[in-house]
C-alpha positions in Angstrom: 14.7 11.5 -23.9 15.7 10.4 -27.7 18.8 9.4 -25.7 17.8 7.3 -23.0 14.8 5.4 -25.6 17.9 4.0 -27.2 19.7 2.9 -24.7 16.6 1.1 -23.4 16.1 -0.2 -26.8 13.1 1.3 -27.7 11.7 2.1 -30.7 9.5 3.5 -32.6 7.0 6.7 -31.3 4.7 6.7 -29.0 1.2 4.1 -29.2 -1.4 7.1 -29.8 -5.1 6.7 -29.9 -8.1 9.5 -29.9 -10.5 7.0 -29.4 -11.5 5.6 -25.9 -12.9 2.3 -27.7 -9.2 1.9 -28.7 -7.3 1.4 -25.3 -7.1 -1.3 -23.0 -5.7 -1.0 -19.2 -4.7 -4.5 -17.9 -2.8 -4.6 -14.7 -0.5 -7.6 -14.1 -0.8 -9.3 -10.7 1.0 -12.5 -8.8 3.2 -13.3 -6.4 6.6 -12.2 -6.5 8.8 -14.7 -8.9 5.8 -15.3 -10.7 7.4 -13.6 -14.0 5.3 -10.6 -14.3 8.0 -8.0 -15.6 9.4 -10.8 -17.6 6.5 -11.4 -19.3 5.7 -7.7 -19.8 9.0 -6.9 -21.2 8.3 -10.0 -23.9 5.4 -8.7 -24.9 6.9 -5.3 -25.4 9.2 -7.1 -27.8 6.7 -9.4 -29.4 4.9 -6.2 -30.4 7.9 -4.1 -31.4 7.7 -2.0 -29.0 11.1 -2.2 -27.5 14.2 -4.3 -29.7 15.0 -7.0 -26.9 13.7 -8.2 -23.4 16.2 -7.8 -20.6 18.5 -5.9 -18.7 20.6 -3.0 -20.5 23.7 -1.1 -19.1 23.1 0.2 -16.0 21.4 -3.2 -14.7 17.8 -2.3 -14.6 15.1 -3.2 -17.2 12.4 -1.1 -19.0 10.3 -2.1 -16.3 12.5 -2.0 -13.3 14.2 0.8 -13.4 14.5 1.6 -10.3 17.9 1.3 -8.5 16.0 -0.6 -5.2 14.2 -2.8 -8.0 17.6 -4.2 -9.0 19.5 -4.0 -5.7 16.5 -6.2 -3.7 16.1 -8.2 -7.2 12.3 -7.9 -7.1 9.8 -5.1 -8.6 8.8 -2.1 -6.2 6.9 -0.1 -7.4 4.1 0.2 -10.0 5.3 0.2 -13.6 3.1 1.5 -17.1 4.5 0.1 -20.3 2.1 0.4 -23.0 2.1 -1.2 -26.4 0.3 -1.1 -29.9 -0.9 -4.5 -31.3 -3.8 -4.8 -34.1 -4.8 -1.0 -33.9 -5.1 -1.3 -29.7 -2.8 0.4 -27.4 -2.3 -1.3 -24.3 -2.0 -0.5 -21.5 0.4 -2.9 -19.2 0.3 -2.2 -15.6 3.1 -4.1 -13.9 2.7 -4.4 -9.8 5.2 -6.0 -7.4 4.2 -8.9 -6.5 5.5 -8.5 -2.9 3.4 -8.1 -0.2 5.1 -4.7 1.4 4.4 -2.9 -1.7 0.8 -3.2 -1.6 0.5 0.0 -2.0 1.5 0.1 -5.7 -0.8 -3.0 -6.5 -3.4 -1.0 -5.1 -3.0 2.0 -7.6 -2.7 -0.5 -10.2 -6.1 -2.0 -10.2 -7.3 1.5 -9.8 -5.8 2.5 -13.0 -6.9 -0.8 -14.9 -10.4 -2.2 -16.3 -8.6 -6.2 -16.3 -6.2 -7.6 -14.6 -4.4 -11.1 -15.9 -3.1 -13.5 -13.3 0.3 -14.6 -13.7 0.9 -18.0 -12.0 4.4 -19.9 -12.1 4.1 -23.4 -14.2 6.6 -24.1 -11.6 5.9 -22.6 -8.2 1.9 -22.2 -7.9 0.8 -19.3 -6.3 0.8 -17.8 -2.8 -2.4 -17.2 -0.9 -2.3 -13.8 -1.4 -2.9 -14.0 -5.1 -6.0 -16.4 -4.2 -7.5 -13.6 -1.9 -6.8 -11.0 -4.8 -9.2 -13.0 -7.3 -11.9 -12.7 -4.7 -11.4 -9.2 -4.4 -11.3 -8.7 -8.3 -14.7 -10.8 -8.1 -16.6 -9.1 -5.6 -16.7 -5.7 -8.2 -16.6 -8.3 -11.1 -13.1 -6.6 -12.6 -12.6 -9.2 -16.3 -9.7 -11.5 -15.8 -7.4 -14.0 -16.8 -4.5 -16.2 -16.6 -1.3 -16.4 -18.0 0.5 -19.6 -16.9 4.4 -18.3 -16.9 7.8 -20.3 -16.9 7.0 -23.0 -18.9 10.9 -23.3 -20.2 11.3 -24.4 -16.6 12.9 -28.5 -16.2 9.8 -28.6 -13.8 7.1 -26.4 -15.3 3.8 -28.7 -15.1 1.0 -26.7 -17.0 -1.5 -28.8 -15.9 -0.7 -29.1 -12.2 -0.6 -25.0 -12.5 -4.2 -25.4 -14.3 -5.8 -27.7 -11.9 -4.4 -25.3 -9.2 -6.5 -22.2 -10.8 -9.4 -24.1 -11.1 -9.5 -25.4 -7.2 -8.3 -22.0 -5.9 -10.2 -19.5 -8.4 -13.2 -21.6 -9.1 -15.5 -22.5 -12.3 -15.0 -20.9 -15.6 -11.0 -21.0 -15.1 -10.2 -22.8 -18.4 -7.6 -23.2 -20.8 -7.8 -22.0 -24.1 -4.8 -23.7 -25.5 -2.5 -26.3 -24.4 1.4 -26.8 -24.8 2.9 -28.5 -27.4 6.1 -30.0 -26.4 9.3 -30.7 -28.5 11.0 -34.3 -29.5 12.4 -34.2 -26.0 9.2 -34.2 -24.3 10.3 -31.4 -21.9 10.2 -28.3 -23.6 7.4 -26.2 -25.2 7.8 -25.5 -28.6 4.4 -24.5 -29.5 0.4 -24.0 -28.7 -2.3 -26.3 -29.3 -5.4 -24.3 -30.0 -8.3 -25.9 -28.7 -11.0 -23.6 -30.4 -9.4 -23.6 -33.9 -8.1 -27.1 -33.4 -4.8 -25.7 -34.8 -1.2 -26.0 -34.0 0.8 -22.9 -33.7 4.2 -24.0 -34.0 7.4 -21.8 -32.5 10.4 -24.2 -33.2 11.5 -21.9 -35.8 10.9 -18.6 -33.3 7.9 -16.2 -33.8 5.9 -15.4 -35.5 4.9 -18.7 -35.2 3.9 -21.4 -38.2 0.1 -22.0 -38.1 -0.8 -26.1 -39.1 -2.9 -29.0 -38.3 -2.3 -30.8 -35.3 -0.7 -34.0 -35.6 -2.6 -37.3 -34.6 -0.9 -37.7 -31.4 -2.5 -34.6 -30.4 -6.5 -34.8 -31.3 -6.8 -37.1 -28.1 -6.1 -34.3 -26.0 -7.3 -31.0 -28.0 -11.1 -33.3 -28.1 -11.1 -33.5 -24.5 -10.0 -30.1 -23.5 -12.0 -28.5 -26.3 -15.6 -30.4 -25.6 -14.9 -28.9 -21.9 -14.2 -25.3 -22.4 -17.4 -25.0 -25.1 -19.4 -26.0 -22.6 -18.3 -23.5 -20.6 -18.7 -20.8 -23.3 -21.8 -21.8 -24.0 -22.6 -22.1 -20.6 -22.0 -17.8 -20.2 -23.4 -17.5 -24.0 -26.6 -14.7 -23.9 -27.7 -17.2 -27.3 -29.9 -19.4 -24.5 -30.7 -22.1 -27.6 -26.6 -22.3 -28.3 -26.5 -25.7 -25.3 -29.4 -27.2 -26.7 -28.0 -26.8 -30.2 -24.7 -28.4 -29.2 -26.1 -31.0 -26.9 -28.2 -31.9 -30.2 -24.8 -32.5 -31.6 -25.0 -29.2 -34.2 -21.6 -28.5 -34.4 -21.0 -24.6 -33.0 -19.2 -22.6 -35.4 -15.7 -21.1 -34.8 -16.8 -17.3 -35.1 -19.2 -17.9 -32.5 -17.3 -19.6 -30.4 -15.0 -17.0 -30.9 -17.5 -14.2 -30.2 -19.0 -15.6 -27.3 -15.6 -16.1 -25.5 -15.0 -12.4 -25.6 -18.2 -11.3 -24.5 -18.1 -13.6 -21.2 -14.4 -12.5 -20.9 -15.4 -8.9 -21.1 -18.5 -9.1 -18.3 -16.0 -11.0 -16.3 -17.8 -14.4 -16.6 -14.7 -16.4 -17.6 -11.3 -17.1 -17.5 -9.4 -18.0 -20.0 -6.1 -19.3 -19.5 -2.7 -19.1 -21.9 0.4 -20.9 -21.6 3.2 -18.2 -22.3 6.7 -18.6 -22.1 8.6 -15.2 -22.3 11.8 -16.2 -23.3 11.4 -18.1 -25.9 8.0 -16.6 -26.9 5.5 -19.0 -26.9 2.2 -18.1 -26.6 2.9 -14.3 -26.6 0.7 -13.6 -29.5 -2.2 -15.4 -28.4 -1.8 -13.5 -25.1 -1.8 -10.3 -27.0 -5.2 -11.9 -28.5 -6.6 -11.9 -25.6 -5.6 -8.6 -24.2 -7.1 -6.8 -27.3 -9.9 -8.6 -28.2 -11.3 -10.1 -25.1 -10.5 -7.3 -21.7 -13.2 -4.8 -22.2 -12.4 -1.4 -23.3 -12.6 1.8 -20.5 -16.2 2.5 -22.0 -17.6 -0.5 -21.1 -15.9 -0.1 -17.2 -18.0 1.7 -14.7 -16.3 4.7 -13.6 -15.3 5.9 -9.8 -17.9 8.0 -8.2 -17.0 12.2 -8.4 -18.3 14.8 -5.8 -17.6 18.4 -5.8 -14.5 19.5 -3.9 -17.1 20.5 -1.1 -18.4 17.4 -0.7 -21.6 18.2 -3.0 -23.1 14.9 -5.6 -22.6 15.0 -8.9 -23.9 12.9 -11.7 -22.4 9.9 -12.9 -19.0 10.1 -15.3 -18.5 8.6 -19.2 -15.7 7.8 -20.9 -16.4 10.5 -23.2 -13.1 12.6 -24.5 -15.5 15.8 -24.7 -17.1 15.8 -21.4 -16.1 17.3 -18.1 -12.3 16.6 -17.6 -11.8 14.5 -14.5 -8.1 12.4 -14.3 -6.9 10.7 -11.2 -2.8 10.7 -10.3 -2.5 7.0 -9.7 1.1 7.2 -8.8 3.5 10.6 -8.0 7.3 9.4 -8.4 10.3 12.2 -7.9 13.2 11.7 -11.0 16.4 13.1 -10.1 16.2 14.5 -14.1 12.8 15.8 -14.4 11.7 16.2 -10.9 8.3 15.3 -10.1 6.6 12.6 -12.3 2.8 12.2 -12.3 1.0 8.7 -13.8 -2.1 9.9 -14.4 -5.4 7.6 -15.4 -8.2 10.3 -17.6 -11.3 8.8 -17.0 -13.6 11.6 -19.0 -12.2 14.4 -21.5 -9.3 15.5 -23.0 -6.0 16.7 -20.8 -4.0 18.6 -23.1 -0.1 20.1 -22.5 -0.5 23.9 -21.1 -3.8 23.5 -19.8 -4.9 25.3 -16.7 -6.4 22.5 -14.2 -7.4 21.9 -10.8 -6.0 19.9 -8.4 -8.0 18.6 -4.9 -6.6 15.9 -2.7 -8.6 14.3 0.1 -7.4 15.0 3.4 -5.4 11.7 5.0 -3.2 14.2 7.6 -2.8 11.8 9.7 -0.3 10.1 6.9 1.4 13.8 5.8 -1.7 14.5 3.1 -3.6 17.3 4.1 -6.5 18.5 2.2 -5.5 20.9 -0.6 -6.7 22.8 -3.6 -4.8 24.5 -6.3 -5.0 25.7 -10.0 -1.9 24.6 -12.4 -0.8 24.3 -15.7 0.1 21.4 -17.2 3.5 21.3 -18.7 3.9 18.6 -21.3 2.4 15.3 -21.4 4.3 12.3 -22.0 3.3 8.3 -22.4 5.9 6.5 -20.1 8.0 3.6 -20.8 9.9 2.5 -17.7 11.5 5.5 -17.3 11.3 6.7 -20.2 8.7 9.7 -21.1 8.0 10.0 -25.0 5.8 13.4 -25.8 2.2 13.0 -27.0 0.1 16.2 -28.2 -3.2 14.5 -26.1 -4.5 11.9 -23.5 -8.1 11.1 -24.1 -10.7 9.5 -21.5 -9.9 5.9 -20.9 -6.3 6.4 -21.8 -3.0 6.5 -19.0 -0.5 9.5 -19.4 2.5 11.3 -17.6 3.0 14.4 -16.7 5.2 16.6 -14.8 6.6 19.2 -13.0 3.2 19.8 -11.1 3.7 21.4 -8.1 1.4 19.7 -5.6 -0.1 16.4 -7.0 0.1 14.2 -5.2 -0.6 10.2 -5.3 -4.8 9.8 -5.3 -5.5 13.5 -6.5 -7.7 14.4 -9.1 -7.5 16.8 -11.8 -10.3 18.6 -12.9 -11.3 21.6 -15.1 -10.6 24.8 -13.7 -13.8 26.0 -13.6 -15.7 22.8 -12.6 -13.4 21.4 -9.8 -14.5 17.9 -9.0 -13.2 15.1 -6.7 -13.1 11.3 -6.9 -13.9 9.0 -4.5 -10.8 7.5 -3.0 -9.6 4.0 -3.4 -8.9 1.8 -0.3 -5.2 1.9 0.9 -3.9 -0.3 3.4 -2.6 1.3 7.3 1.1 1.2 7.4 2.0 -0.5 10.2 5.6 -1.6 10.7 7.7 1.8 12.6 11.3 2.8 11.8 13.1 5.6 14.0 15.5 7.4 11.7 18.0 9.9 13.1 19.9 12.5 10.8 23.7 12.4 11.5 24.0 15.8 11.3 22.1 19.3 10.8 22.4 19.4 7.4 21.4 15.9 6.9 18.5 17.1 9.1 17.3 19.7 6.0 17.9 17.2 3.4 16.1 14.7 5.7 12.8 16.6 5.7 12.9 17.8 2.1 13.2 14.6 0.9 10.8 12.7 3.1 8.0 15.2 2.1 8.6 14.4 -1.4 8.2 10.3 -0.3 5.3 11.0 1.5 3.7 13.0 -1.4 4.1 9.9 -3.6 3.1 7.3 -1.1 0.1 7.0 0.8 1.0 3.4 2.2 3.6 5.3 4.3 3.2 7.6 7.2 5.3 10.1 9.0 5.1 10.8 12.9 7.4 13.2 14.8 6.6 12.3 18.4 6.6 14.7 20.7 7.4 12.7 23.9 9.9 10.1 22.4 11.8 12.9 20.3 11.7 10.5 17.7 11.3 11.0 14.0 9.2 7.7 12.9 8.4 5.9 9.2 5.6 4.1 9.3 6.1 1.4 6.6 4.3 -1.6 5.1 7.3 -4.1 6.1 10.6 -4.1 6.2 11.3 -4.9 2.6 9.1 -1.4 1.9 11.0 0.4 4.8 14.4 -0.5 3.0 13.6 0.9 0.0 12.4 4.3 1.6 15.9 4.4 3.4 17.7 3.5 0.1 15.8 6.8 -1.3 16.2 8.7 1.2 20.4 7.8 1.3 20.1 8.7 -2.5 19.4 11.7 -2.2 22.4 12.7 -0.1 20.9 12.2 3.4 23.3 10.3 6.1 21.1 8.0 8.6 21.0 6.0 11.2 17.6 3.5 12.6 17.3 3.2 16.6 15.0 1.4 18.0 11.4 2.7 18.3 10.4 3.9 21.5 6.7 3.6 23.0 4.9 6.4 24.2 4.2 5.7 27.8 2.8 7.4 30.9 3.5 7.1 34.7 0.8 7.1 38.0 0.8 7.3 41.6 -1.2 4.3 42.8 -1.7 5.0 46.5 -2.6 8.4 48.5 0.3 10.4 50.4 1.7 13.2 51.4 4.8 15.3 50.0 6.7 18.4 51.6 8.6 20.8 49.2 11.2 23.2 50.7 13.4 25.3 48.1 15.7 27.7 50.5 18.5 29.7 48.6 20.6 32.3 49.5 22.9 33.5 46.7 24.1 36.7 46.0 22.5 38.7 48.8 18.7 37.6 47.0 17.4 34.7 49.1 15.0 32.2 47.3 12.3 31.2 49.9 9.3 29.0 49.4 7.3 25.4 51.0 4.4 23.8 50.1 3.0 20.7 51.3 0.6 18.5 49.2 -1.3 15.8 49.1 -1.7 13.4 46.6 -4.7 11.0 45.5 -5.0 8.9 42.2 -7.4 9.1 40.0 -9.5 6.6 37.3 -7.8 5.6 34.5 -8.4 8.8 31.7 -9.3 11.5 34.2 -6.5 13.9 33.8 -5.1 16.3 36.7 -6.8 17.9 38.8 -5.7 20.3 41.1 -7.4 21.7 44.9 -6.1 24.9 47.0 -7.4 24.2 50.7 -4.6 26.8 52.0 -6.0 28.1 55.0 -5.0 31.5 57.0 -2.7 32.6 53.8 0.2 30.2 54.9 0.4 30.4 50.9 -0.3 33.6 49.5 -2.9 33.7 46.9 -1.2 34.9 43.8 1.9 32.2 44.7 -1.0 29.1 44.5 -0.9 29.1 40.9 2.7 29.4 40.9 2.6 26.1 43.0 0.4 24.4 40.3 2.5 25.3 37.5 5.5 23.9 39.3 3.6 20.7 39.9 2.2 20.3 35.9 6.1 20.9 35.5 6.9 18.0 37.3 4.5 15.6 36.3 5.3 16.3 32.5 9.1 15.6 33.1 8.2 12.0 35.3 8.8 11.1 38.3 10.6 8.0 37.7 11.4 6.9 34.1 10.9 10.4 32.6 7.5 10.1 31.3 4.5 12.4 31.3 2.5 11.8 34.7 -1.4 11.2 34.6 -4.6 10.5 36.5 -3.7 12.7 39.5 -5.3 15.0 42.3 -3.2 17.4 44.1 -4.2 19.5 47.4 -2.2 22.2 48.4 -3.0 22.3 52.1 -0.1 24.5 53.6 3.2 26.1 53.0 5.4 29.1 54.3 6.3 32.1 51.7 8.7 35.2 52.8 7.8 38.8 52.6 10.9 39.3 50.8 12.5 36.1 49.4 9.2 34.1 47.9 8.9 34.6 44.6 6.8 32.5 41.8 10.3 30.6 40.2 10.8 30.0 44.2 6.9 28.3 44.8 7.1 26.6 41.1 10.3 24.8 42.3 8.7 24.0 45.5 5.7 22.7 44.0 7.8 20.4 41.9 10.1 19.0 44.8 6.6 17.9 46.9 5.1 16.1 44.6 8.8 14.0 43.6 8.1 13.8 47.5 4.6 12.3 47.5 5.6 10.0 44.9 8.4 8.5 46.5 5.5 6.8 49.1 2.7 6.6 46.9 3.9 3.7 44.6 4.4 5.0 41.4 3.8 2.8 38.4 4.5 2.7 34.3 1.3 2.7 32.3 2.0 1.7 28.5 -0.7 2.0 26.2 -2.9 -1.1 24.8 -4.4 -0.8 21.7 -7.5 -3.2 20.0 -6.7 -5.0 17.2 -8.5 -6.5 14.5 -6.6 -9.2 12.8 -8.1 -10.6 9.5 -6.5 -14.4 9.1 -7.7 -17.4 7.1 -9.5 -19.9 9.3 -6.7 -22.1 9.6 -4.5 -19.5 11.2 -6.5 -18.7 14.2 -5.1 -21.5 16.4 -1.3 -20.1 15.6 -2.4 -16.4 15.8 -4.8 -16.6 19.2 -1.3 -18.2 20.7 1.2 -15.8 19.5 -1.2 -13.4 21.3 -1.2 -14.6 24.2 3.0 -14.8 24.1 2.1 -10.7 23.7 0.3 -10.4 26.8 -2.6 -10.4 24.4 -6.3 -10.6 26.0 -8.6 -12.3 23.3 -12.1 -10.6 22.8 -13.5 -13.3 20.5 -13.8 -14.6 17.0 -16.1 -14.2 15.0 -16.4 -15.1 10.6 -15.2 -12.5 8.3 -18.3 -10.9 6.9 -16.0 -10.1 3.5 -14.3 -13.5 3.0 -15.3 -17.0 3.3 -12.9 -19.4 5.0 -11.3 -16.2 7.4 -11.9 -15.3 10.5 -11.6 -12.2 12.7 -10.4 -12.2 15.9 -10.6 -9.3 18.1 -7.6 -8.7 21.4 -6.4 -6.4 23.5 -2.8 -5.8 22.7 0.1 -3.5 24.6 1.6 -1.2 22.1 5.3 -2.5 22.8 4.1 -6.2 21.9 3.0 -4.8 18.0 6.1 -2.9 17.1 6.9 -5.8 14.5 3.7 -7.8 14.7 2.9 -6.7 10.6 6.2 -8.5 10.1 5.5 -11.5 12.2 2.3 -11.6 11.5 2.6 -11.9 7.7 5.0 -14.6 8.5 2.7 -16.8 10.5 0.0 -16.4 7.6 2.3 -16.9 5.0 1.5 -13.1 3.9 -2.7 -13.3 3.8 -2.7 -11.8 7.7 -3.7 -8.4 8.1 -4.5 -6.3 10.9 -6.0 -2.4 12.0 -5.5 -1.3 15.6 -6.5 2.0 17.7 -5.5 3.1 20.7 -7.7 1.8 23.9 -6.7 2.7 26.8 -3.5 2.9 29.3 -3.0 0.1 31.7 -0.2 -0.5 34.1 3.0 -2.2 33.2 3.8 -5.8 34.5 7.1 -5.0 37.6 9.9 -6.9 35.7 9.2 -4.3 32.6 8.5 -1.4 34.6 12.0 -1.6 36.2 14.2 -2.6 33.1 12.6 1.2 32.1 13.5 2.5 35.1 16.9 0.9 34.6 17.6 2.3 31.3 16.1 6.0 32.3 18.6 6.0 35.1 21.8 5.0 33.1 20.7 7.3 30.3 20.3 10.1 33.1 
């Protein structure tokens, strides 16, 4: 790995701590374009860490270093990049800012005890980064906001300010402001509004610490009366506002103090203009990141059970107690095989350690519940792709490891001889389907070996083999995150094709008659000899099969009934008229012929069959396609578009009704036919501009409208 650190221009060992009070997780979230890797990769540099921000050889960064990062020119996956600054590792959890790759974010925040906001000077924010902020609210995570791209012609810091404080609310305020150059467009250094200072970057970083000029105490008097108040305002001192209303001039220590104690309950917000490539503002980002985000002993911890279920009590961050780790993300390097980022939250997980490892059962996605004992190999801190060997990882602190045989993405790992379990974290339903076909056997082995290997690593995707379509199905987050499967899956050798996704549907007789099956053969000097008449009835909708014998005076001999039966179930699983299974049936054997000689069962099972393709042909067979209820989560103004769109999906709305979880969103509840939501996560994250989201189950089976019913029929007959 010495190797690779220096082509990734790293340098330096490893950030090591043994103390949980010395760490800080902060994930990085915003939408995509926002900067976020960028930024990350400054600060890596600002601190030393790595030599230069940017790409190296091969294209990719320290962050991205995946090949699908740099091919769709946007973050994927969920990066750790950690960094040393005043004593304090750090942590830095870089997400995709996309919304197909929630699934990443998601295991992000898990890992992290802070998240900063990064919001484009130039381009705002997208509402999904507004409905993140609630959700960081509602469990009170500590944020802030670092206000990116200010080198940009039409970066406007204070639009992007006024933006935070209408879409995140009160206590969103700026703790410095830009200072810009001669030309009045760029920034060129910070005004500090709580040391009244100027930190000045003309000639690079660090930067040259002065008083302000007079052109700027107008503005640092204004901004700073405003975000004392608000510090005040959070202060635990009750007598500070009366002190300062009295006109007692508040000291800068306090000030200072009080700011990270609000910060750290996740009371307020403080924003700082950064710039990555020229490096404004990076230092008193770093500031922040160290000496206001809370360290993991002051985060409360994810609940743990045994691996039966059974309560336990509460975790600490304590590096002696009980171990208990949780694999935030599972990864497979074509190097090093399987690579585990792992989050400790109590003890001490040292290399060659015998642990356990439980997994909650989500089979329906490909992750069955399991339990197993392992050793650890070595444990590593990551960089990118980089792994750099550490002799420890201590509660609170983020590691790697690898080479474990069945961890997978949300597992814990637990002492061996108290195995425990932690609750799970919320992941979102994939929902967009992909049909992939292997071009050949071979590909077909590779296929599933490196699928299971996918799977193990991501819980936002799911894997169906249908039984009735034949069809091998990904169940993605959208198509941006079902590229990037099929780019890894290609990778690793495997030649693929997409076709389009078939529905599993069902067919029905919708009218009683009769049907007369005659199979007569002579072949060979053995005759074949058997007939059956039956009559069919429907059924409700969800009753199944049924099946009557009212044979009287043996026309059918008694041990050739069942034979007709299992001819019939034959039948009805093949179709009748677009090759799918047939339901919701009652079928009376009433008479029939046999031969002492010639009858035989394979004789009655083909009669059986040919009577009821009989029947059907006069009892009005029909396509049934399954409709599913959806739930679909959508901000108020939406529901006019979305409640139309449905209705262009032969869509039946249920109602509407106000989001219990989100102010200003609405849920609206319909009746949907599978075929119509094939791409609906796709369409409707376009119609929402991404902040759409939906569940469905399965409902029931209703008939097909006649214009679809025969294009099926149509395309079974050709393919026939």
């Amino acid at each position: 790995m010495a190797q690779k650190n220096q082509e990734k221009g790293i340098t330096g060992g490893a950030p090591v701590v043994t103390e949980p009070g010395r760490v800080r997780n902060v994930v990085l979230v915003g939408h995509s374009g926002a900067g976020k890797t960028t930024l990350v990769e400054a600060l890596l540099a600002a601190s030393g860490t790595i030599a230069r921000a940017g790409t190296v050889t091969d294209g990719t960064t320290v962050c991205d270093h995946d090949p699908a990062a740099v091919r769709q020119q946007r973050s994927v996956s969920l990066a750790c990049a950690p960094l040393l600054h005043d004593g304090i590792k750090v942590n830095l959890l870089d997400t995709p800012g996309y919304a197909d790759f929630v699934g990443e974010l998601r295991a992000g925040l898990r890992a992290a005890d802070a998240a900063l906001f990064v919001v484009s000077a130039v381009d705002g924010m997208d509402a999904a980064t507004a409905a993140l902020w609630e959700e960081c609210a509602a469990v009170d995570m500590p944020r802030a906001v670092a206000v990116s791209r200010l080198d940009h012609p039409r970066a406007d810091f204070d639009e992007a300010v006024a933006l935070c404080q209408r879409v995140f609310g009160d206590n969103v305020l700026p703790l410095y402001l830009p200072m810009l150059g001669d030309d009045g467009v760029s920034t060129v250094g910070l005004l500090g509004l709580i040391t009244r200072r100027v930190f000045d970057y003309t000639a690079g970083h660090p930067p040259v610490v002065r008083d302000p000029d007079p052109e700027h105490l107008p503005a640092i008097a204004e901004s700073r009366n405003e975000l004392i108040e608000g510090i005040i305002a959070e202060s635990e001192d009750e007598s500070l506002m009366d002190r300062y209303l009295g006109g007692e001039e508040i000291g800068t220590e306090i000030l200072i103090e009080d700011l990270e104690k609000a910060v750290a309950r996740g009371h307020f917000y403080p924003v700082v203009p950064v710039c990555a490539e020229t490096g404004v503002g990076l230092d008193a980002l770093l500031e922040v990141l160290t000496a206001g985000f809370p360290s993991p002993l002051e985060h409360e911890l994810p609940a743990v059970s045994g691996v039966d279920g059974s309560p336990r009590p509460p975790l600490t961050c304590d590096p002696d107690g009980p171990l208990v780790a949780e694999v935030v993300k599972t990864t497979i390097d074509r190097h090093v095989g399987r690579v585990s980022l792992v989050r400790v939250f109590s003890g001490t997980l040292r290399p060659e350690q015998t642990v356990h490892v439980s997994g909650h059962g989500l089979a329906e996605r490909g992750h069955p519940d399991h339990d197993a004992d392992e050793r650890v190999g070595h444990i590593y801190t990551p960089l990118g792709a980089s792994l750099r060997e550490v002799a420890s990882c201590v509660a609170g602190d983020i590691c790697a490891i690898t080479k474990s045989g069945s961890a997978e993405t949300g597992d814990t790992i637990s002492a061996k001889d108290e195995p425990l379990l932690i609750a799970p974290w919320e992941m979102p339903e994939p929902l967009l389907p992909v049909a992939i076909v292997a071009k050949s056997r071979a590909d077909e082995d590779a296929l599933a070996r490196n699928l299971a290997r996918l799977v193990a690593g991501d819980p936002t995707m799911r894997l169906d083999r249908n039984a009735e379509t034949h069809q091998l199905v990904l169940w993605c987050m959208g198509e941006a995150h079902a590229d990037v499967v099929l780019e890894r899956l290609r990778a690793g050798g495997v030649e693929l094709d997409t076709e389009p996704v078939r529905v599993s549907l069902r067919e029905t007789l919708t009218a009683p008659a009769k049907g007369h099956g005659r199979h007569v053969k002579q072949s060979g000097g053995h005759g074949q000899y058997a007939v059956c008449d039956i009559e069919v009835e429907p059924l409700p909708r969800g009753a199944g099969f049924e099946f009557v014998d009212r044979v009287v005076g043996g026309a059918v001999p008694h041990n050739y009934i069942p034979s007709v039966e299992k001819g019939v179930r034959a039948q009805m699983e093949r179709g009748l008229v677009a090759g799918h299974p047939v339901v919701d049936l009652r079928v009376t054997l009433f008479d029939g012929k046999a031969h002492s000689v010639d009858s035989s069962d394979a004789a009655f099972q083909t009669a059986g069959a040919l009577a009821l393709k009989d029947a059907a042909e006069k009892a009005q067979p029909v396509l049934l396609e399954p409709v599913d209820e959806v739930v679909i989560r959508v901000p108020d103004s939406a529901v006019g578009s979305v409640m139309g769109d449905l209705s262009g999906r032969r869509g039946r709305v249920l109602g509407t009704e106000p989001d219990p979880d989100g102010e200003g969103r609405t849920l609206v509840r319909a009746e949907v036919p599978a075929t119509e939501l094939l791409r609906y996560a796709v369409e409707l994250r376009s119609m929402t501009s991404g902040t759409g989201t939906f569940r469905r189950r399965f409902a029931r089976y209703e008939p097909m409208p006649t214009h679809l019913a025969d294009q099926i029929r149509k395309e079974h007959a050709t393919r026939a």
